[in-house]
C-alpha positions in Angstrom: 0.0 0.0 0.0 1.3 3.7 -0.9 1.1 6.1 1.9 0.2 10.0 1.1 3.5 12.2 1.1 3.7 13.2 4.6 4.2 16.8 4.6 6.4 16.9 7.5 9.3 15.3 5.2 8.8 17.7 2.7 9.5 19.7 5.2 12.8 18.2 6.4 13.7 18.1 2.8 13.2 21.7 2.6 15.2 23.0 5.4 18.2 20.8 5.1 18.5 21.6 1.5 17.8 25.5 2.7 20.8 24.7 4.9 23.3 23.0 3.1 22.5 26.3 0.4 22.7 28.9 2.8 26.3 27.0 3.7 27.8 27.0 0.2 26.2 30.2 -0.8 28.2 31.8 1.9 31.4 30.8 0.7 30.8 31.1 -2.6 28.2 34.0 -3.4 31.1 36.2 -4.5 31.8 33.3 -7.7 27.9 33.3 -9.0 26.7 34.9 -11.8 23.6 37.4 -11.5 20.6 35.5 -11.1 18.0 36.6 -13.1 14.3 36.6 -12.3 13.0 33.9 -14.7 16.0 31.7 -12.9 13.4 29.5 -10.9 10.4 29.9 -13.2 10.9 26.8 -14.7 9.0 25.0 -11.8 5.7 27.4 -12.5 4.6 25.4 -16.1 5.2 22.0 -14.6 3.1 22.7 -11.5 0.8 24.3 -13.7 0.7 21.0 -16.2 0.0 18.9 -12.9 -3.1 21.2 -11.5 -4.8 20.4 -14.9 -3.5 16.7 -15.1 -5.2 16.6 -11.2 -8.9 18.1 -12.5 -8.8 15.8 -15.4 -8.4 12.8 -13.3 -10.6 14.0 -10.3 -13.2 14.6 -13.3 -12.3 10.5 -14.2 -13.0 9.3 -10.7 -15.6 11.2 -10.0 -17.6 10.1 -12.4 -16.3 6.7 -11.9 -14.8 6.2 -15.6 -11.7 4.4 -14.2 -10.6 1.0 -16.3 -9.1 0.1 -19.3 -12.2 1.1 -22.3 -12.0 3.4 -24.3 -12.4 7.4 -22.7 -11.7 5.7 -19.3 -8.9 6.3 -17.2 -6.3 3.5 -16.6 -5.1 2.1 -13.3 -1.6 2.5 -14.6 -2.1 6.0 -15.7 -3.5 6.9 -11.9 -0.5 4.9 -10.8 2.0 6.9 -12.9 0.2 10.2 -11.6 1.1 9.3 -8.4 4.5 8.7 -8.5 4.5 11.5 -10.7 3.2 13.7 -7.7 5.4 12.2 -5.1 8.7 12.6 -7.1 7.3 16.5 -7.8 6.8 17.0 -4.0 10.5 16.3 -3.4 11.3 18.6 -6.5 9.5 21.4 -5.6 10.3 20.8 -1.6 14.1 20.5 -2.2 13.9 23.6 -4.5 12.2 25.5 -2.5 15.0 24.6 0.3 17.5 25.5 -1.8 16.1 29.2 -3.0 15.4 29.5 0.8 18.9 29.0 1.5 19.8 31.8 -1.0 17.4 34.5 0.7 18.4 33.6 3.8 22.0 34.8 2.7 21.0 37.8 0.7 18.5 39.6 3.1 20.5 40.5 5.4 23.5 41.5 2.4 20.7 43.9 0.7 21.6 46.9 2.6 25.4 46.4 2.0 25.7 44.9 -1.8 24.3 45.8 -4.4 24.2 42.4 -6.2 22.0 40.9 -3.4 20.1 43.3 -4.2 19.9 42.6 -7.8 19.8 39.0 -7.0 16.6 38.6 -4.3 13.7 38.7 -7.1 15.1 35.9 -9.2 15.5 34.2 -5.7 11.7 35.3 -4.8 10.4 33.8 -8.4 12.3 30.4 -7.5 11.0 29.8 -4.0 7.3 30.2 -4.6 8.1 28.0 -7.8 9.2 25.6 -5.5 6.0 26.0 -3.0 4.0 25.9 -5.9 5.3 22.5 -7.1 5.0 21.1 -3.8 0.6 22.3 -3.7 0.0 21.4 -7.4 1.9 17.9 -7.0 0.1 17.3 -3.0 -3.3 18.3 -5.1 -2.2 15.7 -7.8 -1.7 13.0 -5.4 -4.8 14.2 -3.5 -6.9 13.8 -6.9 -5.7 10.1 -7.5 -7.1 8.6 -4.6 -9.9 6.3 -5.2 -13.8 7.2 -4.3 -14.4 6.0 -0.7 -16.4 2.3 -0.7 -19.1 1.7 1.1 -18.2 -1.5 2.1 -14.9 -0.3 3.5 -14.0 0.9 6.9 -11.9 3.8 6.1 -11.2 5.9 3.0 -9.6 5.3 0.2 -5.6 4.8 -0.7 -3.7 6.7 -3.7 -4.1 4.6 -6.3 -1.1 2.3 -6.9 
């Protein structure tokens, strides 16, 4: 049985990687090219891709067109969704670490460098990418569980 990603490990994921970047970055911020703004704004389409990949198959089970006929959603595809979700989660949470990391340098080098400046909306962009990975992949993973039977005691599992 698959367990739900547990958001205190995203959690953990995110501050250590916020750590281990907020280490390195302070030996070796002088080295780094300007960060631009569109820098973390790669996450934003994915997450986006997985909100409408979520509604599509919420719409499927919903309605109870889960199988392997034609205009119905297969258990593999579910399956593939959720491992899609739970590998996104740990993208978007060690991401999101990381770009923490980096603001947690620069804010307090704003007043006194100019590059830190310069640097803290590309930083900005790449953080809520990250958070925003990490809700549209939780939503994903949320969508894939199967309806709730009658016949069961307690709800249903992601599918697997």
């Amino acid at each position: 049985m698959l367990r739900p990603t547990r958001i205190r490990d995203l959690l953990g994921l995110a501050l250590l990687a916020a750590v281990v970047a907020w280490l390195l970055i302070r030996s070796m911020y002088g080295s780094l090219p300007p960060i631009p703004v569109y820098a973390g704004a790669s996450l934003y389409p994915v997450a986006a891709l997985e909100v409408v990949l979520a509604f599509m198959i919420r719409s499927r089970v919903g309605k109870h067109e889960i199988g392997d006929g034609p205009r119905q959603l297969h258990p593999i595809t579910a399956a593939r969704a959720v491992a899609l979700a739970k590998a996104s989660a740990l993208v978007g949470a060690a991401s999101a670490g990381v770009w923490s990391g980096f603001l947690l340098f620069l804010m307090p080098q704003r007043a006194v460098v100019q590059a830190a400046a310069e640097d803290t909306s590309g930083v900005l962009v790449g953080a809520f990418a990250g958070v925003a990975l990490v809700a549209a992949a939780l939503w994903l993973e949320h969508c894939c569980k199967t309806p709730e039977d009658p016949d069961e005691p307690s709800g249903g599992d992601p599918a697997t």
